[in-house]
TORFI-874382 format. One line per 3 residues: number of its first residue (from 0); for each residue x negated, y, z negated of C-alpha. Coordinates in steps of 0.02 Angstrom, whole numbers, plus 32768, in hexadecimal, padded with zeros to 4 digits. Layout:
NUM = X Y Z ~ ...
END
This chain:
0 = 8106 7C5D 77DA ~ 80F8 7C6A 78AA ~ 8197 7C9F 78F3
3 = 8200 7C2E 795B ~ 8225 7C2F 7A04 ~ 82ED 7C1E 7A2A
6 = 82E0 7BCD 7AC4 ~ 8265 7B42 7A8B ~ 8307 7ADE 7A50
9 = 8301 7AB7 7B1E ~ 8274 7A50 7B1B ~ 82B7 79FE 7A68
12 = 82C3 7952 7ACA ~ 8221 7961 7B0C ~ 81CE 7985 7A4B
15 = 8252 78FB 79E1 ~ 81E1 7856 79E4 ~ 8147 78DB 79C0
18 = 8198 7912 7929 ~ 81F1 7876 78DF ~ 8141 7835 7900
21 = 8107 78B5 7881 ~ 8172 78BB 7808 ~ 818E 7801 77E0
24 = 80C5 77EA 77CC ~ 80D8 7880 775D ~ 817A 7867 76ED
27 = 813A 77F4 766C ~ 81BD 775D 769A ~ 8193 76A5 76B1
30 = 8179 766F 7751 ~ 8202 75E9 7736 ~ 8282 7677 771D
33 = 830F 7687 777E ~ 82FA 7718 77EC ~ 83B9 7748 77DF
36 = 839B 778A 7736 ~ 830A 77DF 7760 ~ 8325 78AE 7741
39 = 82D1 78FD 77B7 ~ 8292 79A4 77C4 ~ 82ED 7A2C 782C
42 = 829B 7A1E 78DD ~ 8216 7AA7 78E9 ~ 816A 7AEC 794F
45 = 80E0 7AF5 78FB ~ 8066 7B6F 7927 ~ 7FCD 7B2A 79BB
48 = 7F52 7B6F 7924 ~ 7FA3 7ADC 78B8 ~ 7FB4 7A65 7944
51 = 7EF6 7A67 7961 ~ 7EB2 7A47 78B4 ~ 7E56 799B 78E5
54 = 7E86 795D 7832 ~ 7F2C 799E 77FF ~ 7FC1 7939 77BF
57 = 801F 791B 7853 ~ 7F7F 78EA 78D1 ~ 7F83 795F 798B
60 = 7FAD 78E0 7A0A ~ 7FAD 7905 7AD3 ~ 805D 78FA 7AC8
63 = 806B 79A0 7A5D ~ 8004 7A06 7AD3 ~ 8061 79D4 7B56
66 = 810B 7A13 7B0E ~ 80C0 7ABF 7ABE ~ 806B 7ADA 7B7D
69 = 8116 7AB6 7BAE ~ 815E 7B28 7B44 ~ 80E7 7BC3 7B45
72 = 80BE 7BAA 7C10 ~ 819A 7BB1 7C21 ~ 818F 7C67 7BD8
75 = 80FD 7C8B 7C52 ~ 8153 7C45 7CED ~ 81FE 7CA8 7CD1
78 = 81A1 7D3F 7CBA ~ 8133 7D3B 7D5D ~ 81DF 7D0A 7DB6
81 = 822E 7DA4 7D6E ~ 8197 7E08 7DE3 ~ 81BA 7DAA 7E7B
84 = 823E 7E10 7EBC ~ 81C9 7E9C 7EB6 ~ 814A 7E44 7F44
87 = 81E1 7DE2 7F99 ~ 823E 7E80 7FD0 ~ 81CC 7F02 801E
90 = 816B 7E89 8056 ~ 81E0 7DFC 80AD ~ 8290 7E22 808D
93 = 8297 7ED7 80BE ~ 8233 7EBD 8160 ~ 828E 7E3A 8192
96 = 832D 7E97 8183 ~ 82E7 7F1D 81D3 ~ 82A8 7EB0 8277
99 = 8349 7E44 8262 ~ 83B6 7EE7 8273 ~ 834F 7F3C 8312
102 = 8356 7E8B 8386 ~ 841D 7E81 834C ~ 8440 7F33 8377
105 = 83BA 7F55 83F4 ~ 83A8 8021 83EB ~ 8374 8086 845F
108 = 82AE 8097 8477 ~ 822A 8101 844B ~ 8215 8174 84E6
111 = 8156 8167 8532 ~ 80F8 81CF 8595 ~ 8130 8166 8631
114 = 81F3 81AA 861D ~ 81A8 824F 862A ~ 81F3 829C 86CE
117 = 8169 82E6 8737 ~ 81C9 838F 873D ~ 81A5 8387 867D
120 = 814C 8425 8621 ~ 80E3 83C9 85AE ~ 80DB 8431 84FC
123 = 8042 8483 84D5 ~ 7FDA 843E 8452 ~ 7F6D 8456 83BA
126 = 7F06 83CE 8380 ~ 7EB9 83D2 82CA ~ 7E3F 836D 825C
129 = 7DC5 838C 81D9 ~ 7D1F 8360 81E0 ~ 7C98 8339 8141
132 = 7BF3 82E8 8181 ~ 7C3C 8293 8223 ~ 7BAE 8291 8292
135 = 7BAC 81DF 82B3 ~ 7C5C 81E7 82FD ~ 7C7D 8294 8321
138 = 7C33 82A0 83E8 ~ 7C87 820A 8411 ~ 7D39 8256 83C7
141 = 7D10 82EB 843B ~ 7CE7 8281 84CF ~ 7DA1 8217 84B3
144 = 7DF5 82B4 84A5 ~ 7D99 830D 8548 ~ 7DE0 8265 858D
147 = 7E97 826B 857B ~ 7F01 8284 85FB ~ 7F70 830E 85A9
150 = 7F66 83A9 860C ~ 7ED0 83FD 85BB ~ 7F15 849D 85CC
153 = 7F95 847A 8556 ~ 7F10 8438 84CC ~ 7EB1 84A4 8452
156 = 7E45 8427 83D9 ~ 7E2E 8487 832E ~ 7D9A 843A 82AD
159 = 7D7D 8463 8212 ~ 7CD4 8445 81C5 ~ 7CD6 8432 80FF
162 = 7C30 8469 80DC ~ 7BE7 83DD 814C ~ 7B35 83AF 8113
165 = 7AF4 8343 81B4 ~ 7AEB 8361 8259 ~ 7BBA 8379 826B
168 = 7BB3 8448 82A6 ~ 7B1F 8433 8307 ~ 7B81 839D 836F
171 = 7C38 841E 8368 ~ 7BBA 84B0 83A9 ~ 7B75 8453 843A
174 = 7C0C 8403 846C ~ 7C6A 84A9 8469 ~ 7C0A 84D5 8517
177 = 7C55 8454 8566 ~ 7CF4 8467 8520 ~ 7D41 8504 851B
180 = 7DDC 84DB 84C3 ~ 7D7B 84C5 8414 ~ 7D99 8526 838D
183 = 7D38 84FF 82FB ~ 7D00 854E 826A ~ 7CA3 851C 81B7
186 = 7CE9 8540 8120 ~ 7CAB 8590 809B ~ 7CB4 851D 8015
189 = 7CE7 845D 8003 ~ 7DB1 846B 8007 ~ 7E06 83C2 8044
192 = 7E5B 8383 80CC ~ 7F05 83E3 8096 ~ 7EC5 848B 8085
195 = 7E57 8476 813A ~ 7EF8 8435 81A2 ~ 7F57 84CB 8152
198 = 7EE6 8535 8173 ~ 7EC9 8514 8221 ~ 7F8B 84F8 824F
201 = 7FA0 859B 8221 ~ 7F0F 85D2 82A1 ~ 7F6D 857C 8334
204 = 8003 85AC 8393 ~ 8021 8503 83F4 ~ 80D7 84BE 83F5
207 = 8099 840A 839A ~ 8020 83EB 832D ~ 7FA8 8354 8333
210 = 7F56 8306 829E ~ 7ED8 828A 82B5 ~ 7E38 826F 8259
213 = 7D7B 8272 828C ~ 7D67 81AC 82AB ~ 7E04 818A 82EA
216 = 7DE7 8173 83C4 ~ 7E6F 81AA 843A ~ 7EA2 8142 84BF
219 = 7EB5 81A4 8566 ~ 7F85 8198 856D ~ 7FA5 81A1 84AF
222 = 7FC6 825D 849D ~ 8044 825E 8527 ~ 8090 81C2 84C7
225 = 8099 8205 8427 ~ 80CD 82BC 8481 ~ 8155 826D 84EB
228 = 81DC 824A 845F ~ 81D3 82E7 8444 ~ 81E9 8337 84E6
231 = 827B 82C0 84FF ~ 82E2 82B5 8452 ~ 830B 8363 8412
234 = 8346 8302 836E ~ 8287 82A2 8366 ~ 820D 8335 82F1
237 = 8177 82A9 82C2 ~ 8126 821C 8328 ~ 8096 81AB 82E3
240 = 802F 814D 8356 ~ 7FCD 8097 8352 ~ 7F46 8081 82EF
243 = 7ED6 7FE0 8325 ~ 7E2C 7FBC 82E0 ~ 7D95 7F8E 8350
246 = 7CD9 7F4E 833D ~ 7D20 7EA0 82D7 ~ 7C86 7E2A 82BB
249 = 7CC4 7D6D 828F ~ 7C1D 7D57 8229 ~ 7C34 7E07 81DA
252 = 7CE1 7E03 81B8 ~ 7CC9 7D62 8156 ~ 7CAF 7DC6 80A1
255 = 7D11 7E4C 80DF ~ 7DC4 7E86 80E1 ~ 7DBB 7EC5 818B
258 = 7E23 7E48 81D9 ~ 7E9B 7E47 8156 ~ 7E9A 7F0D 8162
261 = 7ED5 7EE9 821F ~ 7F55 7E71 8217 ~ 7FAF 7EC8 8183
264 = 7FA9 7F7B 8201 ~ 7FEF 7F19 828D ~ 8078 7ED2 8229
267 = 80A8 7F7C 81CF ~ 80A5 7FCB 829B ~ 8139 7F57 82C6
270 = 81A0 7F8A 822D ~ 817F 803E 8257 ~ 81BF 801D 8310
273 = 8264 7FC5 82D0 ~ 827E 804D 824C ~ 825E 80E3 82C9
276 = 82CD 8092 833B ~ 8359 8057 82E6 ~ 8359 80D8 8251
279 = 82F0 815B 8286 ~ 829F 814F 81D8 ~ 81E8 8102 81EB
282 = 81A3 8116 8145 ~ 80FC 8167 816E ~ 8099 819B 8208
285 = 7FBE 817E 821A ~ 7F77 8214 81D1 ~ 7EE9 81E9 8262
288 = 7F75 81E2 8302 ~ 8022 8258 82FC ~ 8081 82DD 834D
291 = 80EB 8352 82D6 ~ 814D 83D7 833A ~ 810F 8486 82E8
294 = 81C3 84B2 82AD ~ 81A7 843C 822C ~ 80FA 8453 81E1
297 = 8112 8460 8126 ~ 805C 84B2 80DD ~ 801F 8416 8083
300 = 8000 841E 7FBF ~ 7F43 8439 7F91 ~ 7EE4 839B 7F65
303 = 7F7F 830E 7FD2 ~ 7F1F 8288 7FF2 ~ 7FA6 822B 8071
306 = 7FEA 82CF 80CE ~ 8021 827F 815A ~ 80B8 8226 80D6
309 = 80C5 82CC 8087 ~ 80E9 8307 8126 ~ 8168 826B 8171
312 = 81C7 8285 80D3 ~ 81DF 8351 80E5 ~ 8222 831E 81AF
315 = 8298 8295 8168 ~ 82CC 8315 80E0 ~ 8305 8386 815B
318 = 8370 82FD 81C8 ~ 8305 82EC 8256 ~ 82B8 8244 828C
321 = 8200 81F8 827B ~ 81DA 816A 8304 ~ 814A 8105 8320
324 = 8102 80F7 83CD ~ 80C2 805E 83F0 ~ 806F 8098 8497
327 = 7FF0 8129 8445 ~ 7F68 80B9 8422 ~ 7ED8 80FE 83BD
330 = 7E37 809D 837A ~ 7DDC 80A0 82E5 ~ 7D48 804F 82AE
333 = 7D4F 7FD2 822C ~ 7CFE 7FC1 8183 ~ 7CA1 7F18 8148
336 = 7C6D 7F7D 80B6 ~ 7D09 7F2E 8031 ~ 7CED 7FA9 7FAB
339 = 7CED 8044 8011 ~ 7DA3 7FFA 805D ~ 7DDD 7FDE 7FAC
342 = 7DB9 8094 7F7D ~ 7E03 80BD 8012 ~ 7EA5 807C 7FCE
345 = 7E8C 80B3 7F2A ~ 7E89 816C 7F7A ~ 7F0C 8131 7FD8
348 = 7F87 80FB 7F38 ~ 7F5B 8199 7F02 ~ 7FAF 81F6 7F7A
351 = 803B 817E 7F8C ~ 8062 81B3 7ED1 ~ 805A 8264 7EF5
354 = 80CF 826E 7F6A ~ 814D 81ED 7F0B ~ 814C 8278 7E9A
357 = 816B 82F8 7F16 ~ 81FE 8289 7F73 ~ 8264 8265 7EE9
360 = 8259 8329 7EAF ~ 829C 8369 7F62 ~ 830F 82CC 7F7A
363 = 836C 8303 7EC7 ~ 83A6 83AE 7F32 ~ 83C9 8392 7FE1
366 = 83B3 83F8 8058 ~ 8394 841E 810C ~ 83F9 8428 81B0
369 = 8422 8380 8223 ~ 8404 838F 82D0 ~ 84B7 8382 82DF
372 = 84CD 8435 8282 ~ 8511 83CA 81E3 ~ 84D1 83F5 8130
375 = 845F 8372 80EB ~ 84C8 8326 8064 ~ 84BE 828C 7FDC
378 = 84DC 8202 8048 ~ 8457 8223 80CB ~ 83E6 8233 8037
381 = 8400 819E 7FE3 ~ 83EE 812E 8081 ~ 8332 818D 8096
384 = 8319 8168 7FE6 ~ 834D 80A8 7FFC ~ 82DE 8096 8097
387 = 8254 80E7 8038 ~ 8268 807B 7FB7 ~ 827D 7FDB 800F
390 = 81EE 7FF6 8063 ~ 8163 8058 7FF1 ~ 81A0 806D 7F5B
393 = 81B9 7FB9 7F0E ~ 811A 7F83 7F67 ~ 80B1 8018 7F07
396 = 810F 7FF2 7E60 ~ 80E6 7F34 7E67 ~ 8038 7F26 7E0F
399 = 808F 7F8E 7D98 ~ 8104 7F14 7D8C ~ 808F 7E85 7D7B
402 = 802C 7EE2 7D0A ~ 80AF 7EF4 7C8F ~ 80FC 7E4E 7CAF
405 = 803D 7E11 7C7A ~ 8047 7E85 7BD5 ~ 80E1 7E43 7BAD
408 = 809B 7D8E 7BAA ~ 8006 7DC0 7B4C ~ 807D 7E19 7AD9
411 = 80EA 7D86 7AAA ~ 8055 7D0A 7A7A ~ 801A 7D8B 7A10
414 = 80C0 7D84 79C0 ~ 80E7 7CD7 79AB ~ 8019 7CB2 7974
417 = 7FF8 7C47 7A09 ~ 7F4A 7C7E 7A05 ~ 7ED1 7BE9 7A45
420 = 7F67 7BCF 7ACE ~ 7F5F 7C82 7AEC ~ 7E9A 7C74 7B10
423 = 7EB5 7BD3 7B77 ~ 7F33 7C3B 7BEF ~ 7EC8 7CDE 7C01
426 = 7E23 7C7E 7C31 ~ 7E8F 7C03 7CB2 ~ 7ED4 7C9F 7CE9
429 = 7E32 7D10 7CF9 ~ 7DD7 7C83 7D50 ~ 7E50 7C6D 7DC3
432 = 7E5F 7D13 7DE6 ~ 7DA1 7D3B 7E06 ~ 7D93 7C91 7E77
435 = 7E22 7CDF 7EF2 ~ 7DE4 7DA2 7EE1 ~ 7D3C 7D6A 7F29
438 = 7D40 7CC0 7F7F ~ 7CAC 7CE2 8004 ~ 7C38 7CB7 7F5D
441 = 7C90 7C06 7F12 ~ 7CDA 7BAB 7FA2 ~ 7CA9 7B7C 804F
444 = 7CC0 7BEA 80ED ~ 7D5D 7BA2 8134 ~ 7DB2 7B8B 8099
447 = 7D79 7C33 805E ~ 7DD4 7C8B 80F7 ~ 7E66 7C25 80D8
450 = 7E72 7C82 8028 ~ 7E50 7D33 8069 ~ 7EF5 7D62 8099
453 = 7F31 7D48 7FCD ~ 7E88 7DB0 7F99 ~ 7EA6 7E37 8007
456 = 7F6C 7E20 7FBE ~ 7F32 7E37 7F0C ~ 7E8B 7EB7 7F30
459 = 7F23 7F25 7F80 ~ 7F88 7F30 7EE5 ~ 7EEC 7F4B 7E72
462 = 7ECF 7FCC 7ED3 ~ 7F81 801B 7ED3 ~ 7F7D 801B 7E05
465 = 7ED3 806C 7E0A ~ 7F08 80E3 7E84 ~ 7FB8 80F8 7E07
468 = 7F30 813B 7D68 ~ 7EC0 8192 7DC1 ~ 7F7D 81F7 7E06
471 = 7F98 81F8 7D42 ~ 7EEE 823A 7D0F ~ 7EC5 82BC 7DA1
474 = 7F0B 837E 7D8C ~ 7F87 83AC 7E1A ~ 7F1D 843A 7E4D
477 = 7E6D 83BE 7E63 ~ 7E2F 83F2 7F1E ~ 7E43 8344 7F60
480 = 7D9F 8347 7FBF ~ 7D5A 829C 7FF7 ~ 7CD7 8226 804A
483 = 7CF9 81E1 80E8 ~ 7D0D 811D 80E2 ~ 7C52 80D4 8145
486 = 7C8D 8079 81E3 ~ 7C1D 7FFA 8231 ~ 7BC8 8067 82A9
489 = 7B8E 80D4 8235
END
């Protein structure tokens, strides 16, 4: 016999003339019978397999869809409200408390390179990046960084080829005439991104380290912007700069998530600026734009995917603060291609998971010295560990979140035998869901860009779960090499 549901005594007013319907056609009395000494049956659901039978006893009416829909869509309805909190938080609630709390208190700014005294000895400096079949960006990189207006004397630019197959070490040898401050050198076999920037790190002798990435495009003042905090705050040991995108095409952003892509980075940049500046905790730096004073380079794990978080955490570990300067603007060129973006992100998850791992394994044993000569202790370590997981944490556990929410739903129609309901929710569901993941191809233009902002919401969060099993699946020593994402010009 199906199982009842407790809570389906709720809707019992809804259901009564349904099922006093039924049973008095049923119960073998007269229709002149008084209905006061009728007996009837204890008040029960049948099950929608029942309910559908086009001939049974008690005939289906509208009326008894309408309450078991009722019924069965109430369960699904408090369990996608039990996930909301999960989107609502890091993605609203936190950020507004954040913004909220920085135009209330009004902290001091991040310095720029315009507080600089001229007097000033700027640092001397050791910018790295690894490069794997970059020849469509990799002269113009050189040319931005020939172009900056940081005392070249003070800059050493250190490449590392991994086994480039194109044209990339015939560009880094001709350019290497005309500047003689490259250093480059191929590697002799494919390693990653980790193992190159360790490796040349440990070549250099500057004071601050630069990481930035082959397509990422210097403006002239953003070194001296992202150097400057530095220079100025002894208690400052990691600044990120401002990533923007460039080369946006109306007609070819219009199946892309380029434009989503943009507004989401310009959004996260403010939070970064309030939490710098207020808390002098912004939860992760652009692995393509940052200045990490050498002090505080931690060798990065073979086969990180997101070392520049790996990094931000190890500074914050340690008591020292991470800002965001708004000022060091740098330029990338963005992708139309959607599925190379959404690997991009699953690569990214993957590294977000990594270092999760790594976080909460150093957070469980502080350590470290405060600039103020104080021993890192619990309480310093608890309010990293609540701004880390106000801000990243809750939004990379959320699919998870859905995800289970959804098993959970499928789970209990399994139990209770609502099986042609069941069926009836999963293909309203997956329809619904394909329509939004891909609107460019069912509904016109305008309305299509209207819905592109919840696509890019949800293609985000697939993307974080994939990224989550392929964390689960992949050995911690895997080399972590990769394929750089194709940018429009290439």
């Amino acid at each position: 016999m199906p199982r009842e549901l407790p809570w389906k005594m709720i809707l019992a007013p809804l259901r009564q003339p349904f099922n006093d319907s039924c049973r008095i056609r049923n119960s073998g009395f007269n229709k002149g019978r008084q209905r006061k000494n009728m007996q009837l049956l204890p008040l029960r659901t049948t099950s929608l397999s029942k309910r559908l039978r086009p001939f049974s006893l008690c005939h289906f009416t509208p009326m008894d869809l309408l309450n078991t829909l009722l019924v069965w869509n109430f369960l699904l309805v408090m369990v996608a409200i039990s996930s909301i909190p999960w989107a609502i938080w890091p993605y609203l609630i936190y950020p507004g408390l954040i913004r909220l709390a920085h135009r209330l208190k009004a902290p001091r700014a991040t310095p720029t390179a315009f507080d600089v005294p001229e007097s000033a000895t700027w640092p001397t400096v050791d910018l790295v990046f690894a490069a794997f079949n970059e020849e469509a960006v990799l002269e113009e990189k050189l040319k931005s960084i020939q172009n900056l207006a940081y005392p070249l004397d003070k800059l050493t630019v250190w490449i590392g080829s991994d086994c480039s197959t194109d044209a990339t070490e015939d560009i880094l040898a001709r350019m290497t005439i005309d500047m003689p401050n490259l250093r480059w050198e191929r590697m002799q076999q494919r390693s990653g991104k980790s193992r190159i920037i360790n490796h040349l790190v440990a070549k250099g002798s500057g004071e601050v380290i630069v990481g930035t990435d082959a397509n990422i495009f210097f403006h002239p003042m953003a070194l001296q912007h992202m150097v400057a905090p530095l220079l100025l705050r002894q208690d400052v040991a990691l600044v990120g700069g401002e990533l923007t995108y460039r080369g946006l095409n109306e007609g070819d952003t219009y199946k892309s998530i380029a434009q989503e892509e943009k507004s989401y980075i310009g959004w996260e940049n403010r939070t970064k600026v309030c939490e710098g500046e207020l808390l002098g905790m912004t939860m992760g730096v652009e692995g393509g734009c940052y200045a990490l004073r050498r002090a505080f380079f931690t060798p990065i794990p073979p086969g990180t995917y997101m070392e520049d978080f790996f990094l931000t955490m190890q500074v914050l570990q340690r008591g020292y603060k991470v800002m965001h300067a708004e000022l060091a603007t740098c330029t990338e060129d963005v992708s139309n291609d959607a599925g190379m973006e959404y690997r991009r992100k699953v690569r990214i998850s993957h590294g977000n998971w990594q270092n999760t791992v790594r976080i909460f394994k150093h957070l469980a044993t502080p350590k470290g010295v405060a600039p103020s000569g104080k021993r890192l202790g619990w309480v310093s370590s608890m309010g990293l560990i609540l701004v880390f997981v106000g801000h990243k944490l809750m939004r990379w556990l959320l699919p998870v979140v859905a995800a289970a929410a959804l098993i959970l739903h499928l789970g209990i129609g399994i139990y209770y035998h609502e099986w042609r309901l069941l069926v009836v929710n999963l293909a309203t569901f997956s329809g619904l869901t394909v329509l939004v993941l891909y609107p460019a191809r069912f509904f016109p233009r305008a309305l299509a860009r209207s819905i592109k902002p919840l696509s890019y919401f949800i293609w985000m969060n697939i993307a974080l779960l994939q990224g989550l099993w392929q964390f689960l699946r992949t050995p911690s020593h895997a080399a972590g090499v990769w394929q750089p994402t194709k940018r429009n010009n290439q």
